[in-house]
Backbone bond lengths (Angstrom), bond angles and torsions (degrees), N, CA, C in turn:
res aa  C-N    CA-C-N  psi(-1)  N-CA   C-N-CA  omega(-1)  CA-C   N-CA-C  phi
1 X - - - 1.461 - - 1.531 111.13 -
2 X 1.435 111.31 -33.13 1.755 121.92 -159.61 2.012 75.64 -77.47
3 X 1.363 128.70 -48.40 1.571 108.28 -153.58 1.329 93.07 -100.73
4 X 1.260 133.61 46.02 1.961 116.93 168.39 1.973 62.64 -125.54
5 X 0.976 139.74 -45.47 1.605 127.93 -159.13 1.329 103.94 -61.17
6 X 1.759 103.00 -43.62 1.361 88.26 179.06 1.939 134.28 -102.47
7 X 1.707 85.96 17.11 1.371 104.27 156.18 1.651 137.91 -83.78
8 X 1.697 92.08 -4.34 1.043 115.90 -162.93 1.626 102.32 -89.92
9 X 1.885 100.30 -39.39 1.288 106.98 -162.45 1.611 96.52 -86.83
10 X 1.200 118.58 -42.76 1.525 110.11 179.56 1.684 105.45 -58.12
11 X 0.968 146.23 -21.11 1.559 138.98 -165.28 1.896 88.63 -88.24
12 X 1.395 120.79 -65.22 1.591 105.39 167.95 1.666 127.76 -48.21
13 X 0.897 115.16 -45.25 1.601 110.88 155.51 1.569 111.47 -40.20
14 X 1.102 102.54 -61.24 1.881 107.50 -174.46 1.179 96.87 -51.83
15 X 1.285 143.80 -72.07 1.590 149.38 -162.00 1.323 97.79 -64.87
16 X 1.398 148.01 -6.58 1.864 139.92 179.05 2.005 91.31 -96.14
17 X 1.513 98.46 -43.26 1.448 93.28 -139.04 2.460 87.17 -110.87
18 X 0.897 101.27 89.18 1.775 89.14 -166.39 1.467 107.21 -71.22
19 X 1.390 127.83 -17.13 0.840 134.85 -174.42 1.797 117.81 -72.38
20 X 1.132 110.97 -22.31 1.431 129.08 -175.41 1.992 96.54 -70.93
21 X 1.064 100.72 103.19 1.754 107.03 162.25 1.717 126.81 -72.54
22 X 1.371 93.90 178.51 1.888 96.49 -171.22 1.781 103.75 -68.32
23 X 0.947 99.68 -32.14 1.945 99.90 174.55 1.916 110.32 -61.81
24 X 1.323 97.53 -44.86 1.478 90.67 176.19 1.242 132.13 -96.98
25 X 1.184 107.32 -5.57 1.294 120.34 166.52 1.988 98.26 -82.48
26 X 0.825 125.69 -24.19 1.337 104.45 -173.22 1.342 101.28 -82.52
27 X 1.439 124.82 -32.16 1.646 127.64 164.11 1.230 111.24 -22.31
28 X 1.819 99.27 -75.59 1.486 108.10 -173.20 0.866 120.58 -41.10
29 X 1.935 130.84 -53.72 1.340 137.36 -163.04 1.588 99.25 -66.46
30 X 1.426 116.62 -43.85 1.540 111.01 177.42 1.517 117.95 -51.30
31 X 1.293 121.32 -52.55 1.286 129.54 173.63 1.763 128.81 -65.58
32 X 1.915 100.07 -11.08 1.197 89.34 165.77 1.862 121.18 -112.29
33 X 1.543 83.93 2.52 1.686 85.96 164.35 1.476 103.18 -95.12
34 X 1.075 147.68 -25.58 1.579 126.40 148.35 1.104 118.44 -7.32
35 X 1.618 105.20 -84.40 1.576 137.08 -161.46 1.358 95.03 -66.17
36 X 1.628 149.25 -73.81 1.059 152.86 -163.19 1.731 93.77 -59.99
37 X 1.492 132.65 -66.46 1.431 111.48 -175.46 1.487 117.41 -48.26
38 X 1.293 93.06 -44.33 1.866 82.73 175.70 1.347 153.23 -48.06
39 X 1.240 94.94 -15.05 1.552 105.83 -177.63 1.589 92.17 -84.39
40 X 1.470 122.60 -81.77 1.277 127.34 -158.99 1.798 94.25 -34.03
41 X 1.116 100.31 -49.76 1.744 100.98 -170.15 1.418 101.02 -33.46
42 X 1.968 115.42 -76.36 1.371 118.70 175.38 1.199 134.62 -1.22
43 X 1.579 102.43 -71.05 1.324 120.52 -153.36 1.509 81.52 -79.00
44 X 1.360 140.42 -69.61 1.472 130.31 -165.47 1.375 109.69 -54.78
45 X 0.870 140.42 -6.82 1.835 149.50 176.04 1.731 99.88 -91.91
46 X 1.042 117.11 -49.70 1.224 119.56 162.31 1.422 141.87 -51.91
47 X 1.024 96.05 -54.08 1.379 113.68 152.85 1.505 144.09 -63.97
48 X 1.179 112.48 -8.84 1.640 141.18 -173.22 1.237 86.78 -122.07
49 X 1.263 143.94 -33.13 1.747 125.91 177.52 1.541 113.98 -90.35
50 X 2.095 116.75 -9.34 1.057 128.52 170.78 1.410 117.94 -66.91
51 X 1.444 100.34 -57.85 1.660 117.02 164.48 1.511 116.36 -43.39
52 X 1.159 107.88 -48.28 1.977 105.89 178.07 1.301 114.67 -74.16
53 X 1.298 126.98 -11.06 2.075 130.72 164.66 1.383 80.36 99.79
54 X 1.316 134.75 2.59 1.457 127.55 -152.31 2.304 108.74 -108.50
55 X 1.429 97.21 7.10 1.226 94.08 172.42 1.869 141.64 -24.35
56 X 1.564 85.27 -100.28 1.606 89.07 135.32 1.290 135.01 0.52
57 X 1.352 126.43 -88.09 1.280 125.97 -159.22 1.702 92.02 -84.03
58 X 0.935 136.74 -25.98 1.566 145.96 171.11 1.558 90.68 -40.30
59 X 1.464 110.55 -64.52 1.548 113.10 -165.80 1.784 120.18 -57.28
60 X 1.580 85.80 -48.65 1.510 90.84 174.68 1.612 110.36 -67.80
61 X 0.711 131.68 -48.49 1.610 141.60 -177.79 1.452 99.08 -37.20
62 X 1.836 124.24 -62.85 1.048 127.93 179.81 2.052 111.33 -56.44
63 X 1.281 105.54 -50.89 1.338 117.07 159.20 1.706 115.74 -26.18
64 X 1.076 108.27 -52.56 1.322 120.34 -172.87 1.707 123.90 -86.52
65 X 1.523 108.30 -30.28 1.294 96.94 -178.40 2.008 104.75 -101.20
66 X 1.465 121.94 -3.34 1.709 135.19 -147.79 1.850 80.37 -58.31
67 X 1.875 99.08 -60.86 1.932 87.52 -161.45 1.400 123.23 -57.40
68 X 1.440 112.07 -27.37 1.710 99.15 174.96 1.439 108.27 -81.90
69 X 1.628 133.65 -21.31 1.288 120.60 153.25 1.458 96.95 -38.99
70 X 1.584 106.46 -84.30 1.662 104.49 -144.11 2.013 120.80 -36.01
71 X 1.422 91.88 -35.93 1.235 97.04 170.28 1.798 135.09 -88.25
72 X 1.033 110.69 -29.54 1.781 104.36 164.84 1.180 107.80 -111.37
73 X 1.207 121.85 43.44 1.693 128.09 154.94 1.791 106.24 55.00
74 X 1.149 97.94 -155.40 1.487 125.81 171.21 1.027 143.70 144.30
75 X 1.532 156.69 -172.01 1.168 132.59 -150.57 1.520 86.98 -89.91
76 X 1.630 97.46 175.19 1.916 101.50 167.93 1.581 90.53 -138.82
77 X 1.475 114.71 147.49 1.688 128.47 -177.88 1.648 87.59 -84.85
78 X 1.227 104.46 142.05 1.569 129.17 173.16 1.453 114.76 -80.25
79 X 0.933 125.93 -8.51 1.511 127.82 178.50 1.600 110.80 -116.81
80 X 1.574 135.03 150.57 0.830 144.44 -169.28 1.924 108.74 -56.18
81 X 1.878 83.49 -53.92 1.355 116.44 -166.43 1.269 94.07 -50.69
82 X 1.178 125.15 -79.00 1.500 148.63 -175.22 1.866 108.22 -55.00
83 X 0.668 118.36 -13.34 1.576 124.11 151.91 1.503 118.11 -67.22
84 X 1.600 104.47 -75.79 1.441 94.13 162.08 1.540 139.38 -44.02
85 X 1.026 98.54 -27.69 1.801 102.74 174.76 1.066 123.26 -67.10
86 X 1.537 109.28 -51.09 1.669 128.15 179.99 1.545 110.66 -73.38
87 X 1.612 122.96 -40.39 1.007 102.50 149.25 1.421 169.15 -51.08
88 X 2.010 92.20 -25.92 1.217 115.86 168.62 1.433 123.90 -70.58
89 X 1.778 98.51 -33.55 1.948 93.27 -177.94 1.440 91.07 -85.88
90 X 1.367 149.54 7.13 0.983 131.50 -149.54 1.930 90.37 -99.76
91 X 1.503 107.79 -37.94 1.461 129.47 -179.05 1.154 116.90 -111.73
92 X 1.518 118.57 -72.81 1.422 100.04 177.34 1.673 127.97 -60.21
93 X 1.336 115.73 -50.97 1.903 102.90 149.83 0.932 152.21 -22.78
94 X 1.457 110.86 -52.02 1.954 130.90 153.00 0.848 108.02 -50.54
95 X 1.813 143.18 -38.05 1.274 142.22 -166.99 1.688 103.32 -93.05
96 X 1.221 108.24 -50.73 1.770 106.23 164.59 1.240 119.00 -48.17
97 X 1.407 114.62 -62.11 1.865 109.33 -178.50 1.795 105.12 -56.44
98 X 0.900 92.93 -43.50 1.915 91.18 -175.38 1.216 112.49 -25.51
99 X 0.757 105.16 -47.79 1.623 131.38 -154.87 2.044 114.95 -74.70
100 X 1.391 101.31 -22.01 1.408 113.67 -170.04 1.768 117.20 -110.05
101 X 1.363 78.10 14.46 1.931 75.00 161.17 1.371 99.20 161.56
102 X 1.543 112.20 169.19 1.483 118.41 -171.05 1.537 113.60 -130.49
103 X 1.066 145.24 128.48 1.482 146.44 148.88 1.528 127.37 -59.92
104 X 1.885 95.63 130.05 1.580 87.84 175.66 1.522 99.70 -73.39
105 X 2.015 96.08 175.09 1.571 106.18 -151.51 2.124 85.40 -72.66
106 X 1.310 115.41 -45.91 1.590 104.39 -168.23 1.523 117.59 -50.20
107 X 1.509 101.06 -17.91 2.070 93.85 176.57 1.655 90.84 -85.41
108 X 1.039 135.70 -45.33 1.770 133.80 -161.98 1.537 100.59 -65.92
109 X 1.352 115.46 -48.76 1.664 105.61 157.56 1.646 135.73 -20.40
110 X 1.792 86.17 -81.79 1.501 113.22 160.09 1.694 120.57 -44.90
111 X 1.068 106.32 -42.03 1.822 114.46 178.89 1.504 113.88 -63.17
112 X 1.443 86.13 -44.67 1.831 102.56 -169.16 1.714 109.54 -60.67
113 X 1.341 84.11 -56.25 1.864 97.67 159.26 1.125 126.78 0.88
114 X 1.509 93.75 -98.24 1.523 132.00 -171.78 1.855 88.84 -57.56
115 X 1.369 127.33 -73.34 1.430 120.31 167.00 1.206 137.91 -8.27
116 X 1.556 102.91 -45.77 1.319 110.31 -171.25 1.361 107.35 -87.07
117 X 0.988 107.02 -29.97 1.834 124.39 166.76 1.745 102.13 -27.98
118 X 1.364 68.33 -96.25 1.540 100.76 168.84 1.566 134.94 -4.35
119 X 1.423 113.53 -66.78 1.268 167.89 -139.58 1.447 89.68 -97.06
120 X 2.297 115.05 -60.56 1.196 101.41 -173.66 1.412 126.87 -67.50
121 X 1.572 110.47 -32.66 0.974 126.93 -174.32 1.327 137.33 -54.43
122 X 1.592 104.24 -44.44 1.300 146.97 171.92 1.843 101.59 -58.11
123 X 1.120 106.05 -67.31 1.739 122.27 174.87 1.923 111.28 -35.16
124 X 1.567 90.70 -56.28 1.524 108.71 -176.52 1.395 116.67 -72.93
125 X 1.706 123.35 -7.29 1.301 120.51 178.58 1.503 123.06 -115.62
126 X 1.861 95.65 -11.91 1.411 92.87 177.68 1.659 100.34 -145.30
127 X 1.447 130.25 -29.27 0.848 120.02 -175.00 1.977 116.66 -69.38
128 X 1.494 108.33 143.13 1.223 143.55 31.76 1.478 111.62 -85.78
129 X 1.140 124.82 98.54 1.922 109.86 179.56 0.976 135.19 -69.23
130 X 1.049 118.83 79.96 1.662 135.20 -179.30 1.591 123.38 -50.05
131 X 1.271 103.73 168.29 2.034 117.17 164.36 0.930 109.57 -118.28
132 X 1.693 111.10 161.66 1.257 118.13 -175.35 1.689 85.20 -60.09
133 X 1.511 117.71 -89.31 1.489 123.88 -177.18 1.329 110.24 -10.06
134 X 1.305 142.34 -37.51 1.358 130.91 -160.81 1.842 102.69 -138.73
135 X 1.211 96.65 69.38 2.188 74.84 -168.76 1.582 93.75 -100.28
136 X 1.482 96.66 162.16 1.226 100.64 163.75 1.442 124.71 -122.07
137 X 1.225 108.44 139.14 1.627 117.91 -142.18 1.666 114.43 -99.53
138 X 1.625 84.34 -35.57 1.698 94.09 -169.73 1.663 103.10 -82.92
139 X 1.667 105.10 129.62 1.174 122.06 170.29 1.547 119.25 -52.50
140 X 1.267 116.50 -26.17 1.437 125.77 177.77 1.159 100.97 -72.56
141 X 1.029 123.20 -89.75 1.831 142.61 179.81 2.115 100.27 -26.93
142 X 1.142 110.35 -39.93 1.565 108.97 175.20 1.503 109.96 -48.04
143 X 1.621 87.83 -62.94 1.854 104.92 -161.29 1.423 104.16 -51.34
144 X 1.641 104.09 -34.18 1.537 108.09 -164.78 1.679 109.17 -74.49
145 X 1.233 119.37 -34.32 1.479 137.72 167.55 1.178 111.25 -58.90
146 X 1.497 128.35 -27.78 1.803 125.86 -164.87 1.906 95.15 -94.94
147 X 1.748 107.39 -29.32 1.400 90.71 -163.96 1.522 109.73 -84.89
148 X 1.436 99.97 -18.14 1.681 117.69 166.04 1.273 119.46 -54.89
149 X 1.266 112.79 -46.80 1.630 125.81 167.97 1.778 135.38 -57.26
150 X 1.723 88.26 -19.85 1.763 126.76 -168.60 1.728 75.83 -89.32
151 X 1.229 105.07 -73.30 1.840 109.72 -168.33 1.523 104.02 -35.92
152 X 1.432 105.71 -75.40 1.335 101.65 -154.26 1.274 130.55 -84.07
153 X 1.702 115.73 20.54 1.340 141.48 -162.82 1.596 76.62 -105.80
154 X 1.079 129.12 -67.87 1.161 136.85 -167.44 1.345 131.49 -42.91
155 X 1.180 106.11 -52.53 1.570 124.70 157.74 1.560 122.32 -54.71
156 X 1.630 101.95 -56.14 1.376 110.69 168.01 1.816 116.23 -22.51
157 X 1.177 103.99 -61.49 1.551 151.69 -142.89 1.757 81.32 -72.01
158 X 1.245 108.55 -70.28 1.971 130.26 -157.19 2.027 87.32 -62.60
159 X 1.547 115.74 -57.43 1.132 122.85 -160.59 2.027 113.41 -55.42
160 X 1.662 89.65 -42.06 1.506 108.12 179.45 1.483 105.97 -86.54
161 X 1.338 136.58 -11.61 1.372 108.88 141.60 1.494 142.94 -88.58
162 X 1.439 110.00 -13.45 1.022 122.28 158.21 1.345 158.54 -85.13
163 X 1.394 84.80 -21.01 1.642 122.92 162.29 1.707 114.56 -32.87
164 X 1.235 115.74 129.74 1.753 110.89 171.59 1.573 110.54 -87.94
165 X 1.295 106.51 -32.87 1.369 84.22 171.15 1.485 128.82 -102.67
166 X 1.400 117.51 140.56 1.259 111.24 -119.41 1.839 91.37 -111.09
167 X 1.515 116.81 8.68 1.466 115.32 165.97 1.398 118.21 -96.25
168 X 1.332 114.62 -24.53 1.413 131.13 123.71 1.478 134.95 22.75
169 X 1.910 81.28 -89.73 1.171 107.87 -164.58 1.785 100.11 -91.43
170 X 1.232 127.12 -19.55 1.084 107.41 -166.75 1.704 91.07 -83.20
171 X 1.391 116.25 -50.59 1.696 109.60 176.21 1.413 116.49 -30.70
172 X 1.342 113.14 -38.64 1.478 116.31 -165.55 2.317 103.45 -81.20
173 X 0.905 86.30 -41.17 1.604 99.14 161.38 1.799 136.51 -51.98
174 X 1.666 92.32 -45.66 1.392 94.83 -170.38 1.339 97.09 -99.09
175 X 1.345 130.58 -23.34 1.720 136.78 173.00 1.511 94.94 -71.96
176 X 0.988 148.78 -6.22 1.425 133.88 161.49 1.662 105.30 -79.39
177 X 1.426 107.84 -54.87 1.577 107.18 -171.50 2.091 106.82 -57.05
178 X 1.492 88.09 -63.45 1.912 100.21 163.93 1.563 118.12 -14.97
179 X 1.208 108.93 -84.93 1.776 130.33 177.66 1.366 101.45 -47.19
180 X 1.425 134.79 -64.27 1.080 148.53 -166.77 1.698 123.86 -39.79
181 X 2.047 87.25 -62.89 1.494 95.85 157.15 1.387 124.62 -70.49
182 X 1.450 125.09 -21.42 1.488 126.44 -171.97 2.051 99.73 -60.93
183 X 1.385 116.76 -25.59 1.464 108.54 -177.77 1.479 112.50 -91.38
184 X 1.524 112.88 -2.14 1.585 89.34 179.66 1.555 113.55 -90.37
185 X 1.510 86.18 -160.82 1.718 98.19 -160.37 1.407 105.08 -53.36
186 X 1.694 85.35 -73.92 1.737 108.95 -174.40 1.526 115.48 -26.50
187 X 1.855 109.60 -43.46 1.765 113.15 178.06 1.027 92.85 -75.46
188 X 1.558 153.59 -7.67 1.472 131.69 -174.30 1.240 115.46 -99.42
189 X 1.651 119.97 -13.94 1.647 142.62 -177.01 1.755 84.49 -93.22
190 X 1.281 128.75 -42.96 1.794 114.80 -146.43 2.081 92.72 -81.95
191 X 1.380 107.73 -22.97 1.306 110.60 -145.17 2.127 93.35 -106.56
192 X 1.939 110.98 -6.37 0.987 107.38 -151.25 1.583 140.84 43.58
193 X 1.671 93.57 61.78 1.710 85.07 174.06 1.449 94.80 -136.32
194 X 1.444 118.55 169.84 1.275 119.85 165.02 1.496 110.97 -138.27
195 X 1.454 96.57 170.31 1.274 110.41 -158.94 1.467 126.24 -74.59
196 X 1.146 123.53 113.80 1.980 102.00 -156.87 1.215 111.67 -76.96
197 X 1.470 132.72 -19.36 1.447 107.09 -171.68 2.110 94.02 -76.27
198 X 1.116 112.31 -42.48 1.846 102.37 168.37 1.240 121.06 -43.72
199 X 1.370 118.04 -58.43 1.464 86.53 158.76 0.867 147.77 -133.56
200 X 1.408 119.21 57.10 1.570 130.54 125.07 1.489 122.77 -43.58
201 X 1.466 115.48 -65.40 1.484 119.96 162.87 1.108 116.70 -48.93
202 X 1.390 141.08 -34.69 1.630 131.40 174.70 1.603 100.41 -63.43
203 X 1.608 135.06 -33.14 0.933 106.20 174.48 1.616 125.65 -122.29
204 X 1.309 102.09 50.21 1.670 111.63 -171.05 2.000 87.54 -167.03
205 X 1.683 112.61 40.88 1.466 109.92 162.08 1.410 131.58 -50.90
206 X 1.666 119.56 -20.98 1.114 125.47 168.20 1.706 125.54 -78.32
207 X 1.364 116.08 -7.99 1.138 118.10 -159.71 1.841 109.21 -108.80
208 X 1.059 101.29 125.70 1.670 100.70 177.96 1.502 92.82 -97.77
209 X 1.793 85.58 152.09 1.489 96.51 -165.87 1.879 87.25 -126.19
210 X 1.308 130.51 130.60 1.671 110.93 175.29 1.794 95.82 -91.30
């Protein structure tokens, strides 16, 4: 329903604006099923974190993990349905489990650890993780996204073990592991997506991009 609506709206655009071609018109339609899925998404994300008493911390949770999204990317589910889902354990879940138990500080140490391990490695082999729909191309803009990702993985990491409050800290904990895996391969093979700056370069090998 969300893409005949927004097939509907890109074909009136086409008839105002004639000049707009099939390349940019497919922009538009991409950019207005974004915006148009998103809302319905909201409000049902909202509403399922209303029902759990768990609002609130839903918000902050999202609050807390958006910049290392924004910066080492990650996969996105192709279906509306399947958006909402993955989004929900991705936030509202993290914010539910938080909530059901606490770690002493010597395992959050030890956890953080192994995490940070993890975390760097992961960052350095795939992040920024791009989409085909959205890749990012420029080698500059990458490097600058991976060391952002180094930063704020890092902090994440220091804040959620040290943190006193301890729903907090587990959000800040399990949104590192969460995000982390959302950029590797294996989630990009399980979820069918691939990586856009790969292939872009598989099919523009002659072209340097700075």
């Amino acid at each position: 329903m969300i893409d005949k609506f927004c097939d509907y709206l890109t074909n009136k655009i086409r008839k105002e604006m004639p000049d707009v071609d099939d390349e940019r018109a497919e922009v538009i339609k991409y950019g207005l099923q974004l915006m148009v899925g998103e809302i319905p998404k909201f409000f049902i994300m909202a509403a399922i974190a209303w029902a759990l008493g768990i609002f609130k911390w839903t918000v902050v949770c999202f609050a807390l993990m958006l910049p290392y999204r924004m910066y080492s990317g990650g996969f996105h589910l192709k279906t509306h349905i399947g958006c909402i889902i993955g989004t929900s354990l991705m936030y509202i879940g993290n914010a539910f489990v938080s909530q059901l138990f606490a770690i002493p500080i010597k395992y959050k140490i030890l956890y953080g650890i192994v995490l940070w391990i993890f975390a760097i490695i992961m960052i350095y082999l795939y992040a920024p993780a791009d989409t085909e729909n959205v890749p990012v191309i420029s080698k500059k803009e990458r490097n600058k996204r991976k060391i952002v990702s180094y930063i704020i993985m890092s902090v994440m990491i220091i804040v959620g073990i040290f943190i006193s409050n301890n729903i907090i800290s587990n959000m800040l904990l399990i949104g590192v592991l969460l995000q982390t895996v959302s950029i590797t391969r294996i989630a990009y093979r399980l979820t069918n997506n691939k990586y856009g700056y790969e292939e872009y370069w598989k099919s523009n090998d002659n072209v340097s991009v700075n």
